[in-house]
C-alpha positions in Angstrom: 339.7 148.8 143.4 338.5 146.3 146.3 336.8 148.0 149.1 338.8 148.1 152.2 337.3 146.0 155.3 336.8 149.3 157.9 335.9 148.7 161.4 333.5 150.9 163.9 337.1 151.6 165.9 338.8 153.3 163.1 336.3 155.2 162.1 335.2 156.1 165.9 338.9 157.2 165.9 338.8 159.3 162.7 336.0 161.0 164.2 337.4 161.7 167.6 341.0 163.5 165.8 338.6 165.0 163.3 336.8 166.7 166.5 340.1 167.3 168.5 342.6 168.3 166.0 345.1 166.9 168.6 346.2 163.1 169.3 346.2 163.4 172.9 343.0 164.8 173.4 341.7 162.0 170.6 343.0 159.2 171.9 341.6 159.7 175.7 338.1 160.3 174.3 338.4 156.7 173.0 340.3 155.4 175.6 343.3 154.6 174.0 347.0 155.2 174.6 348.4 157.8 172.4 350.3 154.8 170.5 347.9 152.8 170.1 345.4 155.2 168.9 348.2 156.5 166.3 348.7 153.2 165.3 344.6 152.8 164.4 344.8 155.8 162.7 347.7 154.4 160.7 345.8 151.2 159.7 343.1 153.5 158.7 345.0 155.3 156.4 346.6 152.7 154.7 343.4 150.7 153.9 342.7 153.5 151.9 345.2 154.4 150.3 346.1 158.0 151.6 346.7 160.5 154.2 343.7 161.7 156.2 345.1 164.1 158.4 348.4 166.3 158.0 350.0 166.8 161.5 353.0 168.5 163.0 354.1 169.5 166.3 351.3 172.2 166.6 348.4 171.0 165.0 346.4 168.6 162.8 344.4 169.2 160.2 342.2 167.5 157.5 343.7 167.0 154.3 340.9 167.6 151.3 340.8 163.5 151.0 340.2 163.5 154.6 337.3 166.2 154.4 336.0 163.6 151.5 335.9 161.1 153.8 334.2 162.4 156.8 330.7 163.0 156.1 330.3 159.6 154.9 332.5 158.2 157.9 330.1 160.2 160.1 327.0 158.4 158.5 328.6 155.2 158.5 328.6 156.0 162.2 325.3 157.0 163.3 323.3 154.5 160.9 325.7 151.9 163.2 324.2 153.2 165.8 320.5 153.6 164.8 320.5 149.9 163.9 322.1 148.5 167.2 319.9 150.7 169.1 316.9 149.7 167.0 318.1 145.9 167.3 318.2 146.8 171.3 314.7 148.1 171.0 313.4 144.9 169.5 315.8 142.3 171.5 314.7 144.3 175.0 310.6 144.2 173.5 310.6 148.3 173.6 309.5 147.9 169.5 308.0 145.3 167.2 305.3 143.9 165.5 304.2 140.5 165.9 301.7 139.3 163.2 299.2 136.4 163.9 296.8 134.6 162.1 293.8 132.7 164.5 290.7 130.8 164.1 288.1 133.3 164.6 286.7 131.0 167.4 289.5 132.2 168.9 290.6 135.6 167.7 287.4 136.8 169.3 286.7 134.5 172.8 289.9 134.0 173.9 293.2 135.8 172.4 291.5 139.3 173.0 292.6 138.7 177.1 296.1 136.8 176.2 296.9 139.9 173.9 295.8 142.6 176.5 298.1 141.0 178.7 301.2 141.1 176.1 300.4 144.6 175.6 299.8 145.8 179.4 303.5 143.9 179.5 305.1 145.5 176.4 303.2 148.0 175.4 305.4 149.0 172.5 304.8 145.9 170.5 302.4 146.3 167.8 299.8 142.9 167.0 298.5 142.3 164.0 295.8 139.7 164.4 294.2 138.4 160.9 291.0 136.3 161.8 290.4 133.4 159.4 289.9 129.9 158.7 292.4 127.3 159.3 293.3 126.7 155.6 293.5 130.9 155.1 295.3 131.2 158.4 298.0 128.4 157.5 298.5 130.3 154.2 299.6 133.5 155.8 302.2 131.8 157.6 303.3 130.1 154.6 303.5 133.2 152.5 305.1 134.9 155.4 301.9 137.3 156.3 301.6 136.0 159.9 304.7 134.9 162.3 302.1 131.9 163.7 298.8 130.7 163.4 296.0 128.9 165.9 294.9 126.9 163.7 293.3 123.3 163.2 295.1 121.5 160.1 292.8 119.3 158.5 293.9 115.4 156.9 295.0 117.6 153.6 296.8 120.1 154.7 300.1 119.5 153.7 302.5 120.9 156.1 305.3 119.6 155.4 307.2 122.8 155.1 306.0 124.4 158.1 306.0 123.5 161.9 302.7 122.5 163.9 302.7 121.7 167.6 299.7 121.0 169.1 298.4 123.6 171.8 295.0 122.2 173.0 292.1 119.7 172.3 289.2 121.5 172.1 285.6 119.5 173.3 282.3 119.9 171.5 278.9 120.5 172.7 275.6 120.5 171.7 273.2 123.9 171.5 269.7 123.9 171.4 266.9 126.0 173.2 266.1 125.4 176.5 262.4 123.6 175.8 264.2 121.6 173.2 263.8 117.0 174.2 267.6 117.2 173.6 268.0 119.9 176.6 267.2 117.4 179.3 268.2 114.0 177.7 270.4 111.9 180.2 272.1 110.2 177.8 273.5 112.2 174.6 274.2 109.9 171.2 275.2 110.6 168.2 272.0 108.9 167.3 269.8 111.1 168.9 270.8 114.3 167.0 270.0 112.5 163.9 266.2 113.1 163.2 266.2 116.6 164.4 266.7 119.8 162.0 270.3 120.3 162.2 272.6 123.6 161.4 276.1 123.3 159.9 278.8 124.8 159.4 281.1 125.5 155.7 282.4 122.4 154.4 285.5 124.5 154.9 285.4 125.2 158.8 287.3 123.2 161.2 284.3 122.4 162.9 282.8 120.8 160.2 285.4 118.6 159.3 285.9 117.7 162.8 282.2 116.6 163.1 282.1 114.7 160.1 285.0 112.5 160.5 283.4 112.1 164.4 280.0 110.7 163.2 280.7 109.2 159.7 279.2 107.2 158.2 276.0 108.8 160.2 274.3 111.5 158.3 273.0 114.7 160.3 268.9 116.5 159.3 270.8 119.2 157.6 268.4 122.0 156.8 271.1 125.3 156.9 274.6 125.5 156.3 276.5 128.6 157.1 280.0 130.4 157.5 279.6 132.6 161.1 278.6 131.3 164.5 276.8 134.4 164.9 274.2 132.8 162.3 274.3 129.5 163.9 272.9 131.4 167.2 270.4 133.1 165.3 268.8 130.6 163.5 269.1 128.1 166.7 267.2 130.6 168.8 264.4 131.3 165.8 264.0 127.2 166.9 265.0 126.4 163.7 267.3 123.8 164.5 270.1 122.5 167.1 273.7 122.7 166.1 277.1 120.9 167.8 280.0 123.4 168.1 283.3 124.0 169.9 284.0 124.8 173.8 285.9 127.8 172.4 282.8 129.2 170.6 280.6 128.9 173.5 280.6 132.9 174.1 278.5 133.0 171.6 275.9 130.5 172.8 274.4 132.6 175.9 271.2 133.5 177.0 267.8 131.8 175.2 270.1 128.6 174.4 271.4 126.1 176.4 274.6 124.6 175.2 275.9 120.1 176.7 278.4 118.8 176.4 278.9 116.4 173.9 280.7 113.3 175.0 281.4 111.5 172.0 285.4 110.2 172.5 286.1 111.1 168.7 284.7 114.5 168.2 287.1 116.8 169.2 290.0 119.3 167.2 293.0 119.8 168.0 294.3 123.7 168.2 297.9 123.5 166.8 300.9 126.6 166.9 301.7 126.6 163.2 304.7 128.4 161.7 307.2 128.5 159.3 309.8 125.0 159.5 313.8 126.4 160.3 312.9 129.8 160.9 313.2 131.7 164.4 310.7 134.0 165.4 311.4 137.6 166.5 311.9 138.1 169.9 308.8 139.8 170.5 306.7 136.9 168.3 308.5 134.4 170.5 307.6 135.9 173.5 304.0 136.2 172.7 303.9 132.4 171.7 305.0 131.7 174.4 302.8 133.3 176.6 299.7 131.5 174.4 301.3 128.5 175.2 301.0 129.2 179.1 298.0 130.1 179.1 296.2 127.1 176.8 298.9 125.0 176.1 297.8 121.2 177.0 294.4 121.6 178.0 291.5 119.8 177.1 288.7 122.4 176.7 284.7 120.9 177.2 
């Protein structure tokens, strides 16, 4: 037997006579003229197949197929309801979650204020904010873990199946300590960083691909190489050597360092949005992408 097509109307209407046990009564809770309600009662009945009520001039009454029928009808009814409110809740940002996967440059100097602000605004969205490197962070997108990404796609990436849109540029500049020659020179080089102990970051990290694509073929006095900026502070302060790192890491660079900007035309990375290709985000992911657009979208940081 095919399933019959039933709308929200009949079965609104098989709910309201259920309640009533009288037409006119039914029919002006649903706003309907007596015929016309009848006549959506009669379509109901014959797409399935039987009588749901029995009625004469004094009353109406379930029949036992109609008493089948009604506590499923009334389900059908209030899970239509839960989802269109629910659907409400998300359209009008009352509920959500919005997932998003940063560089952690920026997951802990600058997002922290741009999502304080989404929240003071909608508090009922839940974020989920993974921290991670730009290759880690564009798989989450990919496998459908994170809505977007900040991230900075390297040559390889591959990103063909996903969408990137470029958000800011993002300068470089040199930290050393504040008795260090390079401290007060006039003139920074790439040349002059060469013969002094220098620490890197990961192979990995956007901010060492960035630098050595900027000063290839020129080879840096690498003496550490390490994952966190945290350590690159630390072992810059022990005066253990200088370092060159992003305008959006320089929160972590205060106090017994001194951090310069680095004007070399060709060292810089380029913050891009990155999400899935042909596929909308929620309203509540939209509306916090596009509040990270307003508020670092186009600038060059340095």
């Amino acid at each position: 037997m095919r399933t019959p097509d039933l709308s929200t109307r009949q079965l609104r209407a098989f709910a309201a006579l259920a309640d009533q046990r009288n037409f006119t009564r039914a029919a002006l809770t649903c706003h309907l003229s007596q015929p016309a309600f009848s006549a959506l009662i009669g379509t109901l009945e014959t797409a399935l197949g039987t009588r749901l009520f029995d009625r004469d001039k004094r009353r109406v009454q379930l029949t036992p197929e109609g008493r089948l029928f009604e506590g499923p009808a009334r389900r059908l009814l209030e899970d239509m309801g839960s989802a269109l409110e629910n659907l409400a809740s998300h359209v009008e940002l009352r509920k959500g979650r919005v997932r998003v996967a940063a560089l952690p440059s920026l997951a802990a100097g600058w997002l922290p204020a741009v999502f304080a602000e989404f929240m003071q605004a909608w508090p009922g969205i839940t974020l989920d904010l993974h921290d991670a490197l730009s290759d880690e962070c564009i798989a989450l997108v990919r496998s459908g873990q994170a809505d977007f990404a900040l991230a900075v796609p390297g040559a390889g990436a591959g990103l063909s199946d996903l969408s990137a849109h470029k958000l800011c540029a993002d300068g470089f500049h040199l930290v050393c300590l504040k008795d260090h020659p390079l401290a007060s020179e006039t003139c920074l080089t790439a040349a002059k960083l060469l013969p002094w102990p220098f620490i890197q970051m990961t192979r990995n990290s956007s901010v060492r691909q960035a630098l050595d694509a900027a000063l290839h073929p020129l080879r840096l006095n690498a003496v550490f190489e390490v994952e966190h900026l945290a350590t690159v502070r630390g072992l810059v302060e022990a005066g253990l050597g200088i370092s060159v790192v992003p305008a959006l890491t320089l929160f972590h660079f205060r106090g017994a360092v001194v951090t310069r900007p680095l004007p070399l035309p060709s060292l810089t990375r380029t913050v891009h949005l990155v999400q899935r290709q042909g596929t909308s985000l929620s309203v509540a992911a939209q509306a916090l992408h596009d509040l990270i657009v307003a508020r670092l979208g186009n600038r060059m940081l340095g």
